[in-house]
N, C-alpha and C positions, 0 to 999 in steps of 0.2 A: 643651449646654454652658452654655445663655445661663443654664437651672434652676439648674445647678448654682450656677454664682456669686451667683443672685440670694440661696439656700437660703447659701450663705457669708458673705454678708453679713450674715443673719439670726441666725447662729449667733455669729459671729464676737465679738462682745459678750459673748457671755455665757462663751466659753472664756475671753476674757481675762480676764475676772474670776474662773472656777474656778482658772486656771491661775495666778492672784496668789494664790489663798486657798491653795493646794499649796504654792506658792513659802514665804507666811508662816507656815504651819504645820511645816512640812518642812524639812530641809537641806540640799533639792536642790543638786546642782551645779548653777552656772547653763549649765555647758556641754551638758549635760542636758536644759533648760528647752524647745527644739524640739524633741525625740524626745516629752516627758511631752505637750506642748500639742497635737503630730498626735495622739497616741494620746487624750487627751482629747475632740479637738473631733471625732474620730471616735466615740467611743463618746457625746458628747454628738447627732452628726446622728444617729448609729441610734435614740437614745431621742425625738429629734426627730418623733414619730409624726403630729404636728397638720401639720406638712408633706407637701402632697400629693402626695407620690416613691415610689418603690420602695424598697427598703431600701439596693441599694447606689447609690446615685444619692445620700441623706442621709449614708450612710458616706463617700463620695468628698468630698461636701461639707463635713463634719464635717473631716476631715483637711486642706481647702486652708483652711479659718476657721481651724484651729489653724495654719498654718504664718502666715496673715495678721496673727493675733493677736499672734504673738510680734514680726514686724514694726512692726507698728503700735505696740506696747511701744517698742522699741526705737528708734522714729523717734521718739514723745515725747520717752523719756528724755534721748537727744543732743539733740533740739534746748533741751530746760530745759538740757541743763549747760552747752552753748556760751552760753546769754544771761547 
């Protein structure tokens, strides 16, 4: 478990920024933006090869950095608009 999360952290930076560059290029629903960012940060831990895992151990990873990512978006953003 402890892999995984370390492997989510690592990932998890670079979803948020795929998953901004989809957002801008795209007309995503934002209600949509969790579904696209697991499915991202998943197929981003399977290409994740430089990480020393198994395949699905970087796919499980991939999917909890995207669910994080979108978090972490989201805890930004509310905190800039309440200041």
């Amino acid at each position: 478990m402890v892999e995984i999360l370390a492997m989510a952290t690592v990932i998890a930076p670079v979803t948020a920024g795929v998953v901004e560059v989809v957002k801008q290029a795209t007309q995503v629903n934002n209600r949509y933006l969790p579904a696209v960012a697991t499915i991202l940060g998943m197929g981003l831990g399977a290409a994740a090869y430089f990480l020393d895992a198994e395949l699905g151990l970087r796919v499980w990873a991939g999917g909890i950095s995207g669910l994080a990512s979108v978090g972490l978006f989201e805890l930004g953003k509310n905190t800039v608009d309440r200041e």
